[in-house]
C-alpha positions as CSV (number, residue, x, y, z in Angstrom):
1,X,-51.3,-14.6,-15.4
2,X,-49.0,-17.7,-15.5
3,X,-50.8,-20.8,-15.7
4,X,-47.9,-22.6,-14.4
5,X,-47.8,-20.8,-10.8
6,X,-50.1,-21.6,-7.9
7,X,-52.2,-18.6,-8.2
8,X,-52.3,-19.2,-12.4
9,X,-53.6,-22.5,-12.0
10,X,-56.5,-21.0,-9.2
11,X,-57.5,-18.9,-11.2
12,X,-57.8,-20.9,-14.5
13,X,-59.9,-23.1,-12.5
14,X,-62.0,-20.5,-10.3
15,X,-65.5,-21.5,-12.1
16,X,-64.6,-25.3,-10.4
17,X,-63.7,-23.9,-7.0
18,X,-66.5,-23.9,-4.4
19,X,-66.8,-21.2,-2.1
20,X,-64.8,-23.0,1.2
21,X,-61.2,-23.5,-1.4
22,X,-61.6,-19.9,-2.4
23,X,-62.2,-18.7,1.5
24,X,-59.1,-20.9,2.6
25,X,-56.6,-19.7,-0.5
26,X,-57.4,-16.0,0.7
27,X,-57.0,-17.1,4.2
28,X,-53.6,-18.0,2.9
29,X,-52.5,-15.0,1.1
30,X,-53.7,-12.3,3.9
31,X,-51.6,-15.0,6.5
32,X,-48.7,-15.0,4.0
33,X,-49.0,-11.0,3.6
34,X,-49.3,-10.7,7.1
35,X,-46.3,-12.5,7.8
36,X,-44.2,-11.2,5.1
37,X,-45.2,-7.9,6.2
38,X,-43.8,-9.0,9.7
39,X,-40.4,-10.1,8.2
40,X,-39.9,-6.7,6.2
41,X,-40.6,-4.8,9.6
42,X,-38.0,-6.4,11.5
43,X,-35.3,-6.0,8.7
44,X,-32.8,-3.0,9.1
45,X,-32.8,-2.0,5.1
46,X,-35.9,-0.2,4.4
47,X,-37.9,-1.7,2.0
48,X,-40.6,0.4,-0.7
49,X,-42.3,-1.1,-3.6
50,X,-44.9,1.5,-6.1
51,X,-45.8,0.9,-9.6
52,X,-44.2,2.9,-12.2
53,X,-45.6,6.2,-11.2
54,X,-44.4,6.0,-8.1
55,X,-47.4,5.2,-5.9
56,X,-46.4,3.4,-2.9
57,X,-47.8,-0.1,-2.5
58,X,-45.9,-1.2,0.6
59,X,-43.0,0.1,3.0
60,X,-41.1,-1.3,6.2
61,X,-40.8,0.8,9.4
62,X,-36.9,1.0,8.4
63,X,-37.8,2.8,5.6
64,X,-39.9,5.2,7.4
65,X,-37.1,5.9,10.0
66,X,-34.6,6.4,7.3
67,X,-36.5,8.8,5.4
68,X,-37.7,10.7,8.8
69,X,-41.3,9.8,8.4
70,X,-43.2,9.7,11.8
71,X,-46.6,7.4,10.6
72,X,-46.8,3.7,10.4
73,X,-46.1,2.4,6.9
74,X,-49.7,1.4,6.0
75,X,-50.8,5.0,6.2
76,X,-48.2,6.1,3.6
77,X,-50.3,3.5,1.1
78,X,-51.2,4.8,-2.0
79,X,-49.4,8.4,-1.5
80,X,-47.1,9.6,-3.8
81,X,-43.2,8.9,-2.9
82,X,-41.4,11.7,-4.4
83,X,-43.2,14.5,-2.9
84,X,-42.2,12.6,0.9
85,X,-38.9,12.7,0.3
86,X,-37.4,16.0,2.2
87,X,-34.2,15.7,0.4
88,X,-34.0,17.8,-3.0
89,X,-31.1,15.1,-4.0
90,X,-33.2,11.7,-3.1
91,X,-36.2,13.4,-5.2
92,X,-34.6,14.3,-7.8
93,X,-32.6,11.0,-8.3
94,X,-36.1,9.1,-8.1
95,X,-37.7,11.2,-10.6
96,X,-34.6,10.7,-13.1
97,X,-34.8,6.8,-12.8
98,X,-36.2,5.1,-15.7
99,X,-37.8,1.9,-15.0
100,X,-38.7,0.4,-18.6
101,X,-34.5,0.8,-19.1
102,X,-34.5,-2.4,-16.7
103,X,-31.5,-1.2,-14.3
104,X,-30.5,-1.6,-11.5
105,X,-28.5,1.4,-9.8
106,X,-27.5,2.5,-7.0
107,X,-26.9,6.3,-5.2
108,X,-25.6,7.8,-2.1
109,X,-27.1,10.5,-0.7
110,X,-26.4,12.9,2.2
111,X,-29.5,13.7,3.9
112,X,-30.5,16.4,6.3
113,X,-33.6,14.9,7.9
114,X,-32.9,12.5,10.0
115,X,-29.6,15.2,10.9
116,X,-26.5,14.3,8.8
117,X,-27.9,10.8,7.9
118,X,-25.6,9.1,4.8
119,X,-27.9,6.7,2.8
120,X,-27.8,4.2,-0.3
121,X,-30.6,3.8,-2.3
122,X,-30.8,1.1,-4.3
123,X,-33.2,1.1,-7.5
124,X,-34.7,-2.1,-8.5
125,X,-37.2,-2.4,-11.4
126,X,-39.5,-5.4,-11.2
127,X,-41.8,-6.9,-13.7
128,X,-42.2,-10.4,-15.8
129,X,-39.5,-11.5,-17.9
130,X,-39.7,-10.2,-20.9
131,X,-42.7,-7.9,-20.0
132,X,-43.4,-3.9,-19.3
133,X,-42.0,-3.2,-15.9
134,X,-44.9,-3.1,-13.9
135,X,-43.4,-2.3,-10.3
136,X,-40.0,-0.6,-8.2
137,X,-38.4,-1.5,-5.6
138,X,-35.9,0.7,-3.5
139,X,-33.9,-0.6,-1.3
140,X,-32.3,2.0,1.6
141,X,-29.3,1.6,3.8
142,X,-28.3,3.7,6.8
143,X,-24.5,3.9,6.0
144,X,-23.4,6.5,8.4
145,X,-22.0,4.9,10.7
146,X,-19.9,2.9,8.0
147,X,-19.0,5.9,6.3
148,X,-17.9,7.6,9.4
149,X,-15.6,4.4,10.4
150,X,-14.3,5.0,7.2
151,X,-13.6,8.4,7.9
152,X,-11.7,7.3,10.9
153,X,-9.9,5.1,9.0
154,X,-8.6,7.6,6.8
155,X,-7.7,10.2,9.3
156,X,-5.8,6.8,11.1
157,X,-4.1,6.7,8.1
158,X,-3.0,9.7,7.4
159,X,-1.8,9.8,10.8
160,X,0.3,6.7,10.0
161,X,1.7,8.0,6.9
162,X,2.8,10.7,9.0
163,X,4.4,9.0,11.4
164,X,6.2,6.9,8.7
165,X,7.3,9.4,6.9
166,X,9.1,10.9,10.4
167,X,10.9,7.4,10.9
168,X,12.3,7.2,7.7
169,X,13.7,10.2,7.5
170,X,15.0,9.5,11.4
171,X,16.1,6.5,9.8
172,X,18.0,7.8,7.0
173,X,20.0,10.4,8.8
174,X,21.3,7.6,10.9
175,X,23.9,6.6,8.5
176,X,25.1,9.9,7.4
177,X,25.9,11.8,10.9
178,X,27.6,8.3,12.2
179,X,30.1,8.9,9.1
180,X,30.3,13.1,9.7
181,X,31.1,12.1,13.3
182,X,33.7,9.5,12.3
183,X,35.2,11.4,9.8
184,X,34.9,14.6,11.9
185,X,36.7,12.7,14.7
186,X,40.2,12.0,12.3
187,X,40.0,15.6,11.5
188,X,39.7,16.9,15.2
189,X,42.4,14.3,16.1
190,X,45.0,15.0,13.0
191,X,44.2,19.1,13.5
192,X,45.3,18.4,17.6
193,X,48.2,17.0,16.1
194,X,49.1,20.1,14.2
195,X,48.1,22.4,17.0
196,X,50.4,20.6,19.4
197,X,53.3,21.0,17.0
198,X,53.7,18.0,15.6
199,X,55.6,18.4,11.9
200,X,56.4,14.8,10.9
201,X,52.5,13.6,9.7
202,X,53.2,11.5,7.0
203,X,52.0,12.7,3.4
204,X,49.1,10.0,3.9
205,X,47.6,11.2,6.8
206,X,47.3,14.6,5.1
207,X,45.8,12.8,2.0
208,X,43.2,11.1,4.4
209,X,42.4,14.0,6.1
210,X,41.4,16.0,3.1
211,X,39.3,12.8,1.8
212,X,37.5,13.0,5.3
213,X,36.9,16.7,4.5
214,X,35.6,16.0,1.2
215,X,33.0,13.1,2.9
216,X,31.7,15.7,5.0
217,X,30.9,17.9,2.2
218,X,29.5,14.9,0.4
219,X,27.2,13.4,3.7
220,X,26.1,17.0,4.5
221,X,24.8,17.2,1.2
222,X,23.3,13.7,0.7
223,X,21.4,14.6,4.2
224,X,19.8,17.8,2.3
225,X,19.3,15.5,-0.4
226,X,17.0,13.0,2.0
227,X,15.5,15.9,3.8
228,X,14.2,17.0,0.3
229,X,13.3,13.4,-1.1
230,X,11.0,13.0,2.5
231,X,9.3,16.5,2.2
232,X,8.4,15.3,-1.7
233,X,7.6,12.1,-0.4
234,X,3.9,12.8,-1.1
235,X,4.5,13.8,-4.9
236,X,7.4,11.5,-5.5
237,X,9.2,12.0,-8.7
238,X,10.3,9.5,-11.6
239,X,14.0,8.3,-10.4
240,X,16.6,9.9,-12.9
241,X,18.7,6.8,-14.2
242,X,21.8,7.6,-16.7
243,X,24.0,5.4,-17.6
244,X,26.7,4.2,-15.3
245,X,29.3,1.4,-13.7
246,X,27.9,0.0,-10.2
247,X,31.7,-0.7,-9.6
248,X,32.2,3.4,-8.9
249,X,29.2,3.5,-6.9
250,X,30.5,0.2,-4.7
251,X,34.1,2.2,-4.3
252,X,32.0,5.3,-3.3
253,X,30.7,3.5,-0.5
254,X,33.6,1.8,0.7
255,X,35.2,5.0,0.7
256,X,32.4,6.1,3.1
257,X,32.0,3.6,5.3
258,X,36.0,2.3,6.2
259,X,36.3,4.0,8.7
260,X,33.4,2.6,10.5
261,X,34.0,-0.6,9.8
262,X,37.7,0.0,10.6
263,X,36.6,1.3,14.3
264,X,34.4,-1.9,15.0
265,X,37.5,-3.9,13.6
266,X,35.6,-5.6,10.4
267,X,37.6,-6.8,7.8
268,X,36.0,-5.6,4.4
269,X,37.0,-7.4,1.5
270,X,36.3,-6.2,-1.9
271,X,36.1,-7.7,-5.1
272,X,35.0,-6.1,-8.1
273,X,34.8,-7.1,-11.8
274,X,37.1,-5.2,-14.0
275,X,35.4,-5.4,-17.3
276,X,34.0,-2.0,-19.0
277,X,30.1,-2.6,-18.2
278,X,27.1,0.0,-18.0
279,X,23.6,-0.7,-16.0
280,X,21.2,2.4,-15.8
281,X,21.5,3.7,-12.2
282,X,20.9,6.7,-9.8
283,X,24.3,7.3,-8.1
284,X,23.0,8.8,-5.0
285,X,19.8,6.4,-4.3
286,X,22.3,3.6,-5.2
287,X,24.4,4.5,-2.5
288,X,21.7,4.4,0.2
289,X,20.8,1.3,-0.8
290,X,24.0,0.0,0.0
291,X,25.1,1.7,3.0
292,X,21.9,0.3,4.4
293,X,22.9,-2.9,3.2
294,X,26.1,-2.5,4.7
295,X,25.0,-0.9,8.0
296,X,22.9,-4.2,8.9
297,X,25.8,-6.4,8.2
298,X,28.0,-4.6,10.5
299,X,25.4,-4.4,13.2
300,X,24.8,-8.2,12.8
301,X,28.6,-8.4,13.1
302,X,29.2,-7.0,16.5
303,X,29.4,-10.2,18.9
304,X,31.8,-12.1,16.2
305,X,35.6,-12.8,16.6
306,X,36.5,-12.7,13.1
307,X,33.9,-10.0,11.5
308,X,34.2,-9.9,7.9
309,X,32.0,-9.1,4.8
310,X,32.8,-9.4,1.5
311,X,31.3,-7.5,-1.5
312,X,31.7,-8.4,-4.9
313,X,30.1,-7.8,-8.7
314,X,30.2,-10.5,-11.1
315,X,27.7,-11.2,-14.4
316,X,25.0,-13.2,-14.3
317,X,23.0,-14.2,-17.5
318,X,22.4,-10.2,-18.9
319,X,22.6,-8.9,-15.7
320,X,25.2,-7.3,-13.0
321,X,25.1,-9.1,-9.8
322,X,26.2,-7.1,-6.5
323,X,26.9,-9.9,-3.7
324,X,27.0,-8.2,0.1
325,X,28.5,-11.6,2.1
326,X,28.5,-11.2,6.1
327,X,30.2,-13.6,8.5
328,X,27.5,-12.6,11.1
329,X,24.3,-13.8,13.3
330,X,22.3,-14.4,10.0
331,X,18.5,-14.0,10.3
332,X,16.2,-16.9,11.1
333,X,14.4,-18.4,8.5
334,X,10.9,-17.6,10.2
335,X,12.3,-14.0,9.9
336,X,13.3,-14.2,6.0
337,X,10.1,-13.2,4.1
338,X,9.7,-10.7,6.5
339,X,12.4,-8.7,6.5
340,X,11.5,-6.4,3.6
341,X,7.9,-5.4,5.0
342,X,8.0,-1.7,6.4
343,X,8.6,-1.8,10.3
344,X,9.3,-5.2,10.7
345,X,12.5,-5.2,12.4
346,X,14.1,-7.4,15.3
347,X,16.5,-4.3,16.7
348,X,15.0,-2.3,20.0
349,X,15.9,0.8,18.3
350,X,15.3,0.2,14.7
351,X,12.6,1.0,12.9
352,X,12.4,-1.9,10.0
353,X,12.8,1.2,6.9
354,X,16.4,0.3,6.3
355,X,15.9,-3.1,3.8
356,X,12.0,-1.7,2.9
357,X,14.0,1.8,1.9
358,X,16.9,-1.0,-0.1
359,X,14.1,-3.1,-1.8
360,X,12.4,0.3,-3.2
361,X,15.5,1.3,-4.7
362,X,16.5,-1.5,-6.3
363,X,12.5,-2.0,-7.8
364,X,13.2,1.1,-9.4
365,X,16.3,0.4,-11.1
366,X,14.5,-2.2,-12.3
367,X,16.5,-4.7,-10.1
368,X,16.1,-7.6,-8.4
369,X,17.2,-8.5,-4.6
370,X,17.8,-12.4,-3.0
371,X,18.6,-13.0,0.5
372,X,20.5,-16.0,1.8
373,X,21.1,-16.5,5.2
374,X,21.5,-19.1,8.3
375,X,21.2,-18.3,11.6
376,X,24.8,-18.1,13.0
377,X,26.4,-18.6,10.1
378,X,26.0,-15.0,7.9
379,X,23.9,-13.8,5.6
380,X,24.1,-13.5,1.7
381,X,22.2,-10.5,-0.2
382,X,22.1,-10.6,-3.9
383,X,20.9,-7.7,-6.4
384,X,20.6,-7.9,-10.2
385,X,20.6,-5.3,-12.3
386,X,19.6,-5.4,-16.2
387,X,23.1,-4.6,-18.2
388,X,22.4,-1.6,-20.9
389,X,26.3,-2.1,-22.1
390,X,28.0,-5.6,-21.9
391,X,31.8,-6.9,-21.6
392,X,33.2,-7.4,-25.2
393,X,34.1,-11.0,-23.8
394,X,30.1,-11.6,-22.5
395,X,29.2,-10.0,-25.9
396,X,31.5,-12.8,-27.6
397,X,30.1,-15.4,-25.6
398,X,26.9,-14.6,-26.6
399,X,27.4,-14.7,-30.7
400,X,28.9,-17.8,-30.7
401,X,25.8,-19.3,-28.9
402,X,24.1,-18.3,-31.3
């Protein structure tokens, strides 16, 4: 016994004690017991403590409850704890703990007595420092409720990524049947013009009519092409990159979308970098990226006099940068870190996957994406992408820095 504690220095002085001291220090213990014994009661963990062979020496009413036992704790004194335990799993994970090992662990165990209880036992070995364990503690928690909120949690989310998964593919077919519609509508009209007899259509409206053949081909395709991407969606594959000049991409789209921007009378201005440059890119994910780009700044357009937006690649430091400039409503600043979270949107029929879809996209291309904007004034987007093959006049710059 340790001199140093109350109890050591008693003791070491029990031949010096006259009867009264020894009658009031027990009085003291039993009251302390008793009210200790009180405390455990009350608590919600159950609480059992036996020596190393698993003899109890004290448990709570919690404990009884959890394990299904109908007696009050005292009467379970002295009994053997394994063979109360109902549950083949509980027994058998108290008979595999080691106590002299000194750990602590903890197990979860699905119970059928109390009916389809979930509990965690905690294993606690007690003793002296640097002594023999003398003593265990085990510490039980009801968790089924928790786990079942957890449960409910999952299923919520499931349901979630559901219903995600449903607006952005909503989302993404948005873009491609407004330019089959366009481009089906200059075919209907220039095929009317044929049917009523017309024989003077200029060589160029020809031209543009087989180019608005070929985007339909191209749109009904990159729709099949989404469909697919969202039914993977839940085993997404690496992004295929090869090789590649953004410039093409950029003229792709423009091809795409000028006759939208045409109809809603928005002057698109483009100006691209003529040097021979490669970055590492997906054409067809690329292409989303900006059409959503370019989508928002023409819906931001829509109340101005003088719509206009202006796309343009220059080089900055070992990196491509694409600028997408609008002349529109611009976003509020409160609005600005927000706009790239999934379903944040300020539009009564959007669904806030367009710039989340564009961020993505440009993550994996390794990419980087800046927004500028003022409210009232227009907005500036800016992406970077890593060059994999510079201009000879970048590549000259750079030796003679050296």
């Amino acid at each position: 016994m340790d001199k140093k504690t109350f109890a050591g220095k008693f003791l070491s002085r029990l031949e010096k004690i006259d009867r009264q001291q020894i009658e009031s220090f027990l009085l003291h213990l039993i009251q302390a017991r008793d009210f200790l014994e009180i405390i455990f009661n009350r608590m919600l963990e159950g609480i059992i403590v036996t020596d190393t062979s698993y003899r109890i020496l004290f448990m709570n009413m919690a404990a009884c409850k959890a394990l299904g036992l109908r007696k009050e704790p005292n009467l379970y004194a002295g009994k053997n704890l394994p063979r109360l335990i109902r549950s083949p799993i509980l027994r058998e994970h108290i008979l595999e703990f080691d106590p002299s090992l000194g750990e602590v662990i903890s197990r979860e165990v699905k119970i059928k007595k109390p009916k389809g209880r979930v509990l965690r036992v905690r294993f606690l070995p007690l003793g002296e420092e640097g002594k023999k364990y003398e003593s265990v503690v085990f510490l039980i928690s009801d968790i089924t409720e928790q786990k079942k909120a957890e449960y409910s949690m999952y299923q919520k989310q499931r349901i979630t990524a559901l219903a995600n998964l449903t607006a952005g593919v909503a989302h993404e077919i948005k873009n491609p049947l407004n330019s089959l519609q366009i481009h089906a509508q200059l075919l209907k009209k220039y095929l009317g013009r044929l049917q009523e007899g017309e024989r003077d259509i200029s060589g160029e409206t020809h031209e543009r009519s087989l180019k608005s053949i070929n985007i339909i081909l191209e749109e009904t395709t990159r729709l099949s092409d989404i469909v697919n991407e969202f039914l993977s969606a839940a085993s997404p594959t690496p992004l295929k990159l090869s090789p590649g000049n953004v410039n093409d991409t950029i003229r792709h789209v423009v091809e795409i979308i000028s006759p939208v921007l045409q109809e809603k009378g928005i002057e698109l201005d483009i100006r691209l970098d003529p040097s021979d440059f490669e970055i590492l890119l997906n054409h067809e994910r690329l292409s989303q990226a900006f059409l959503n780009i370019l989508k928002n700044a023409s819906e931001a357009l829509e109340k101005r006099t003088d719509p206009r937006i202006t796309i343009m690649t220059r080089f900055e430091g070992k990196n491509i940068a694409i600028d997408f400039i609008d002349n529109g409503c611009g976003i509020p600043e409160k609005n600005l870190e927000k706009i790239f979270e999934p379903y944040f949107t300020t539009k009564f029929s959007g669904t806030g996957l367009g710039l989340m879809l564009v961020y993505r996209i440009i993550r994996e291309h390794s990419g980087m994406i800046n927004v500028k904007s003022r409210e009232g004034e227009g907005t500036k987007i800016t992406i970077t992408i890593p060059l994999t093959k510079w201009p000879l006049r970048l590549l000259t710059e750079h030796t003679e820095q050296k």
